[in-house]
C-alpha positions in Angstrom: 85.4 -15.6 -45.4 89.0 -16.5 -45.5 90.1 -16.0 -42.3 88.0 -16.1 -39.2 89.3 -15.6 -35.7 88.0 -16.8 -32.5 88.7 -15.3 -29.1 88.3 -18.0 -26.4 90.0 -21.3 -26.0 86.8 -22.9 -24.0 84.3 -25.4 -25.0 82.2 -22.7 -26.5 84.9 -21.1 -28.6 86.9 -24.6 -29.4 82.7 -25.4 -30.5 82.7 -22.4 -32.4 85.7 -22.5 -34.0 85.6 -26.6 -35.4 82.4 -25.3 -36.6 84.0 -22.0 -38.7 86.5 -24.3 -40.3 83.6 -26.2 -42.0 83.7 -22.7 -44.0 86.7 -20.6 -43.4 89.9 -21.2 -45.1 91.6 -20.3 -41.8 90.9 -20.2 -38.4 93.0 -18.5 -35.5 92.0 -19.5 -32.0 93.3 -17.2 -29.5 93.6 -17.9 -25.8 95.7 -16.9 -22.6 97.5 -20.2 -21.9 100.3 -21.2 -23.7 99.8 -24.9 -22.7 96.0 -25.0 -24.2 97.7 -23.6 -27.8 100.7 -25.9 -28.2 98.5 -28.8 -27.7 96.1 -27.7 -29.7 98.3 -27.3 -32.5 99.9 -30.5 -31.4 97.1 -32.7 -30.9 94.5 -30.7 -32.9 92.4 -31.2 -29.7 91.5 -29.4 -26.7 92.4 -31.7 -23.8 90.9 -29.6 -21.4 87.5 -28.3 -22.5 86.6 -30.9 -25.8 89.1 -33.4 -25.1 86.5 -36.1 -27.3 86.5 -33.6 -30.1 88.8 -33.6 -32.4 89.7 -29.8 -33.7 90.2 -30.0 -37.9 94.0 -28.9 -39.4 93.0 -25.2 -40.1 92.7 -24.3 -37.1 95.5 -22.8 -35.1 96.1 -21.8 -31.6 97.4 -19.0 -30.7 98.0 -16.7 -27.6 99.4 -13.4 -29.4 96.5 -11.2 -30.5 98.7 -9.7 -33.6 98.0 -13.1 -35.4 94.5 -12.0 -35.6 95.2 -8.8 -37.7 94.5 -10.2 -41.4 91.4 -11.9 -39.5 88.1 -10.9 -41.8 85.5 -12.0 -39.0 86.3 -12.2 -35.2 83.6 -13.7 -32.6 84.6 -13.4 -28.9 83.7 -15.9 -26.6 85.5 -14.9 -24.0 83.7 -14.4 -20.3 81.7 -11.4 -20.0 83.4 -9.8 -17.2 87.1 -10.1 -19.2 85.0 -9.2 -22.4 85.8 -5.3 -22.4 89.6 -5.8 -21.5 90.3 -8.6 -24.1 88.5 -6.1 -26.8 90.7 -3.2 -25.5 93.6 -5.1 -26.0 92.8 -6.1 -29.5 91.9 -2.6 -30.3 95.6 -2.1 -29.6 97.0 -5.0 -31.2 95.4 -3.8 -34.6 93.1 -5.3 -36.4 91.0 -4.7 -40.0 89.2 -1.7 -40.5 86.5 -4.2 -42.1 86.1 -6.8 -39.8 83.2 -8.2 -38.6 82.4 -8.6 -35.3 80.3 -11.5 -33.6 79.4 -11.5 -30.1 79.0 -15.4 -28.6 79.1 -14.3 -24.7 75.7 -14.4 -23.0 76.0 -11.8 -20.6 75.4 -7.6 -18.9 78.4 -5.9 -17.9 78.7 -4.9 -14.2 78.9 -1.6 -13.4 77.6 -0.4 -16.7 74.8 -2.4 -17.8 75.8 -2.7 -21.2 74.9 -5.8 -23.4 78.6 -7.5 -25.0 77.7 -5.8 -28.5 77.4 -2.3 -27.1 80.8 -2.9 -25.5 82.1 -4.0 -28.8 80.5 -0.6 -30.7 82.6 1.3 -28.0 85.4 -0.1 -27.5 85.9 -1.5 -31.3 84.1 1.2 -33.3 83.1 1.5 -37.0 83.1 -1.8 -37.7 80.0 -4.6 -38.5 78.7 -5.4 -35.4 76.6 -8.8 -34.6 75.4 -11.0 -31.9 75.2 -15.3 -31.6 72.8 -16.8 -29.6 70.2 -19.7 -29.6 69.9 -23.1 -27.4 73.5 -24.2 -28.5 75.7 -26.7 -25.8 79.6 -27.0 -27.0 79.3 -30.5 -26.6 76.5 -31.4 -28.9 77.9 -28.7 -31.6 81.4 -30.8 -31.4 79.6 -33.9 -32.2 77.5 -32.5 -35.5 74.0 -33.0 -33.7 71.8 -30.8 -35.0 71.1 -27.4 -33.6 69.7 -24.2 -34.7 70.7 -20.3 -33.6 69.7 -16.4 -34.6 72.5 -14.0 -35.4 71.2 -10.6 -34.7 72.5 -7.6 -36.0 71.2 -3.7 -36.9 73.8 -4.2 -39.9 72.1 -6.5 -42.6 75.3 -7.9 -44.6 77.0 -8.9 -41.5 74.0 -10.2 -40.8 74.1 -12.7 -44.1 77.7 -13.2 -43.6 77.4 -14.5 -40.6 74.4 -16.8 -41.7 76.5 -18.4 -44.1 78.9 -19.2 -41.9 76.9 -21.0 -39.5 74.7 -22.5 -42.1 75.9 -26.3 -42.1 74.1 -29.7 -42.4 74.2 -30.0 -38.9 73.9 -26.2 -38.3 70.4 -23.8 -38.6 71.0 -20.3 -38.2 68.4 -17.5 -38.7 68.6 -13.8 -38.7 67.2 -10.9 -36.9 67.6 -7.1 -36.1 66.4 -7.5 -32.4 70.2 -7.1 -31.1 69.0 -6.4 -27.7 66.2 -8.7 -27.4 68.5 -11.4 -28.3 71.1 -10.6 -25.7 68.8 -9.9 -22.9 67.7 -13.4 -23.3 70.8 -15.0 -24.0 72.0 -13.3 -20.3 68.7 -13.9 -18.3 68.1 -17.0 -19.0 71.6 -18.2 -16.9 69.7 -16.9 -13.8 67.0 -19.3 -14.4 69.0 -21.9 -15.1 70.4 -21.7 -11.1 66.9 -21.9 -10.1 65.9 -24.7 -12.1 69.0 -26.3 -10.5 67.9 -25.5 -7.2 65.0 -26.7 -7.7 66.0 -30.2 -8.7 69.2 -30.3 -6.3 65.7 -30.1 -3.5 64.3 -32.5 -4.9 60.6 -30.3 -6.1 59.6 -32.3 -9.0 59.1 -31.5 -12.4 56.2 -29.8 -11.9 58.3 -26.6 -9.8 60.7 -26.8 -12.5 57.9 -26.1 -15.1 56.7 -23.3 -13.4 60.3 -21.7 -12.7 60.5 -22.2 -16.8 57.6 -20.6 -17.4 57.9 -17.7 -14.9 61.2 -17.0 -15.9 59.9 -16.7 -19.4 57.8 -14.0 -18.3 60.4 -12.3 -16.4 63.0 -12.7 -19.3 60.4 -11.0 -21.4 59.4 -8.1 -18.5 62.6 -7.3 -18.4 63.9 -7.8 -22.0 61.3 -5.5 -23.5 62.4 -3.1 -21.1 66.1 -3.1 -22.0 65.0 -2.6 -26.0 63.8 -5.9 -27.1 60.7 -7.2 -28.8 58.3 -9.5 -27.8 58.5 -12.2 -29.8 62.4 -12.5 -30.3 61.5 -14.1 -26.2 60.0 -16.4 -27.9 62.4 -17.9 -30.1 65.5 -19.5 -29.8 67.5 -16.9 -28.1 64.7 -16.7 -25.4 62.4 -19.6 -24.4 64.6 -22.0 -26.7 67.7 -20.6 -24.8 66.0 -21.2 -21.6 64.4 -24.6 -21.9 67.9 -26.7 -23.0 69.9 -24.5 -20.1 67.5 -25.4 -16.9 67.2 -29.3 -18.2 70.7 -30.1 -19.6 73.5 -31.8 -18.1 75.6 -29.7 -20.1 74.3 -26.6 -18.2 77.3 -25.2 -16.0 74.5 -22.9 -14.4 71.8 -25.6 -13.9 74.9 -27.6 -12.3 75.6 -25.0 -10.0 72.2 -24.4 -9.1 71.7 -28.3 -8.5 74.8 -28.2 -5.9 73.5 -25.3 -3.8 70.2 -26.9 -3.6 72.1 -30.2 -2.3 73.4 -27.8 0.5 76.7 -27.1 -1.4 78.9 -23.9 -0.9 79.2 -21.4 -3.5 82.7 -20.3 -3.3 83.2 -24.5 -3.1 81.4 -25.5 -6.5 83.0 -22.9 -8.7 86.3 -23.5 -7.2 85.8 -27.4 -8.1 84.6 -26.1 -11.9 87.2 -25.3 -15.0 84.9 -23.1 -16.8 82.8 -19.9 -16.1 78.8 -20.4 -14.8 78.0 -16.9 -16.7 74.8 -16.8 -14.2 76.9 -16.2 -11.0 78.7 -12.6 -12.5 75.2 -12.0 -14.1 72.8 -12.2 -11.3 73.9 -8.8 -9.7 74.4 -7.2 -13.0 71.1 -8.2 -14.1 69.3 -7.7 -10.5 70.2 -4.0 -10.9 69.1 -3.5 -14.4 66.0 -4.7 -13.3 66.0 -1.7 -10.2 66.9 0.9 -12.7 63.9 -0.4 -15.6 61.6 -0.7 -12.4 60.5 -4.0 -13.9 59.5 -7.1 -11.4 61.8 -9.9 -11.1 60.7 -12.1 -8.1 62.7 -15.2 -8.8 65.4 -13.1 -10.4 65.7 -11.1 -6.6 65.5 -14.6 -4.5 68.4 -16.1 -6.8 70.5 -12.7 -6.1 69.6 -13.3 -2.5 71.2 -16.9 -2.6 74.7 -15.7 -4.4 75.2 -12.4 -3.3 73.4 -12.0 -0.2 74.0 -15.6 1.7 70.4 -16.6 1.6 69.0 -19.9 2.2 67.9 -21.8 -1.0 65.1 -23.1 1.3 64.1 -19.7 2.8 64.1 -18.2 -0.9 61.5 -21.0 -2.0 59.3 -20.2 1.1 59.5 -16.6 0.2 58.7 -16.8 -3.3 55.4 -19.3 -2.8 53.9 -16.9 -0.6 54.3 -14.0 -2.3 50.4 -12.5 -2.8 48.7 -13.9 -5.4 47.8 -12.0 -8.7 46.7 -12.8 -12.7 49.1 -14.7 -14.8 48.9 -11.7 -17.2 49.9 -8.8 -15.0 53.1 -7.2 -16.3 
């Protein structure tokens, strides 16, 4: 590819993008503020989200969506409740009949359900359709550590396409047709990042934080296989990878937010004192309906909605999930 664009001028898509340019004769960064784009193109940084990354000369900023017209490939890593607006807007700023499209948002729409690629069918139709997702932090892509990823998609050469892309020394990526597997996991796990947060920001121990892991896992997988997935794609690095680097990073905006409300912060408080989007806040009541409309069991998925949407006690959600009644570790 020639010419790849990238929707989103935050850590993930700045992350994405330096790592296109390793391929991409081109690549056109698109954000909403003017500020972030001149000092991109000025600096060939971005100040705000990777400030200690530096951003290579192909890439340029940009905050008019017509600049991504020629664009072969676009991935949008914009937040998942702005995702359907930003796509309608570039469905009327024009755009190739042929381009690819790659979904790096981890996320269920409110309102709708819909995972970020069926969005992108609707809104963007006819076009090669594929999702990005794995245990990838911007700030260890920036750097060249090593990391690995899956691209899903139903459509195999966009599939390969996007392999190559994201196939660097530094970068592993495999491919699979489990679309909605993939992004069930890639939006779940968020939620279970906020518990594990809790649970340290209460100071439980590593063993509670195991066992929130591993039960999420099973929840993840519940409800996954109940919104289309398979099995073992919950398994891989879009699920229980996915999972395990988001509840024990530092780089983990959720597992930060969960760590402050454990400490006894306020919610409205820590995102106000953040610069970036915790994807598990918007998700949480997106996800806790899905789950009411598969009829599928979620107990720490219900006790996190409790916390963010309902004003619950992180302390009175513990207690309430420890004495549930007990039952097999198998039982769906």
């Amino acid at each position: 590819m020639k010419h790849i664009a990238v929707l989103g001028t935050g850590s993930w898509g700045s992350a994405l993008a330096f790592t296109a340019a390793q391929k991409a004769e081109r690549v056109t960064l698109w954000g909403r503020d003017e500020k972030t784009a001149v000092g991109i193109n000025r600096n060939h940084v971005n100040g705000r989200y990777l400030a200690d990354i530096p951003l290579p000369e192909n890439i340029h900023a940009t905050t008019s969506l017509a600049d991504l017209r020629t664009a072969e490939a676009l991935l949008f890593v914009v937040p998942s409740r702005a995702f359907r607006s930003v796509a309608q807007a570039l469905a009327e700023s024009g755009l190739r009949t042929d381009a690819l499209l790659l979904s790096c948002t981890k996320g269920i729409e409110k309102g709708t359900g819909l995972r970020m690629t069926e969005i992108l069918t609707e809104v963007l139709p006819g076009r090669g359709t594929a999702v990005l997702s794995g245990p990838n932090h911007a700030e260890e892509i920036g750097r060249r550590l090593a990391a690995a990823a899956v691209v899903g998609s139903k459509d195999a050469e966009a599939a390969r396409q996007f392999q190559q892309v994201f196939t660097l020394p530094w970068f592993r990526s495999y491919t699979s047709d489990d679309v909605a597997g993939i992004e069930w996991g890639g939006a779940v796990k968020n939620i279970f990042a906020i518990a594990a947060g809790i649970s340290e920001g209460l100071g439980l121990g590593d063993n509670a934080r195991a066992a929130l892991v591993t039960r999420g896992l099973a929840e993840m997988t519940r409800l996954g296989k109940a919104g289309g997935g398979r099995f073992e794609t919950f398994q891989g690095l879009s699920g229980v990878g996915d999972l395990i680097v988001t509840c024990y990073s530092a780089h983990s905006r959720n597992h930060h937010v969960g760590l402050m409300l454990g400490r006894g912060g306020q919610l409205d408080e820590i995102t106000a004192a953040m610069n970036m989007v915790a994807e598990g806040i918007p998700n949480t009541e997106s996800i806790y309906f899905a789950a009411r409309k598969y009829g599928v069991r979620t107990p720490i998925i219900d006790q996190i909605y409790a916390i963010l949407c309902q004003g619950k006690s992180c302390r009175d959600a513990l207690t309430e999930l420890l004495s549930r009644d007990p039952r097999p570790e198998s039982e769906n």
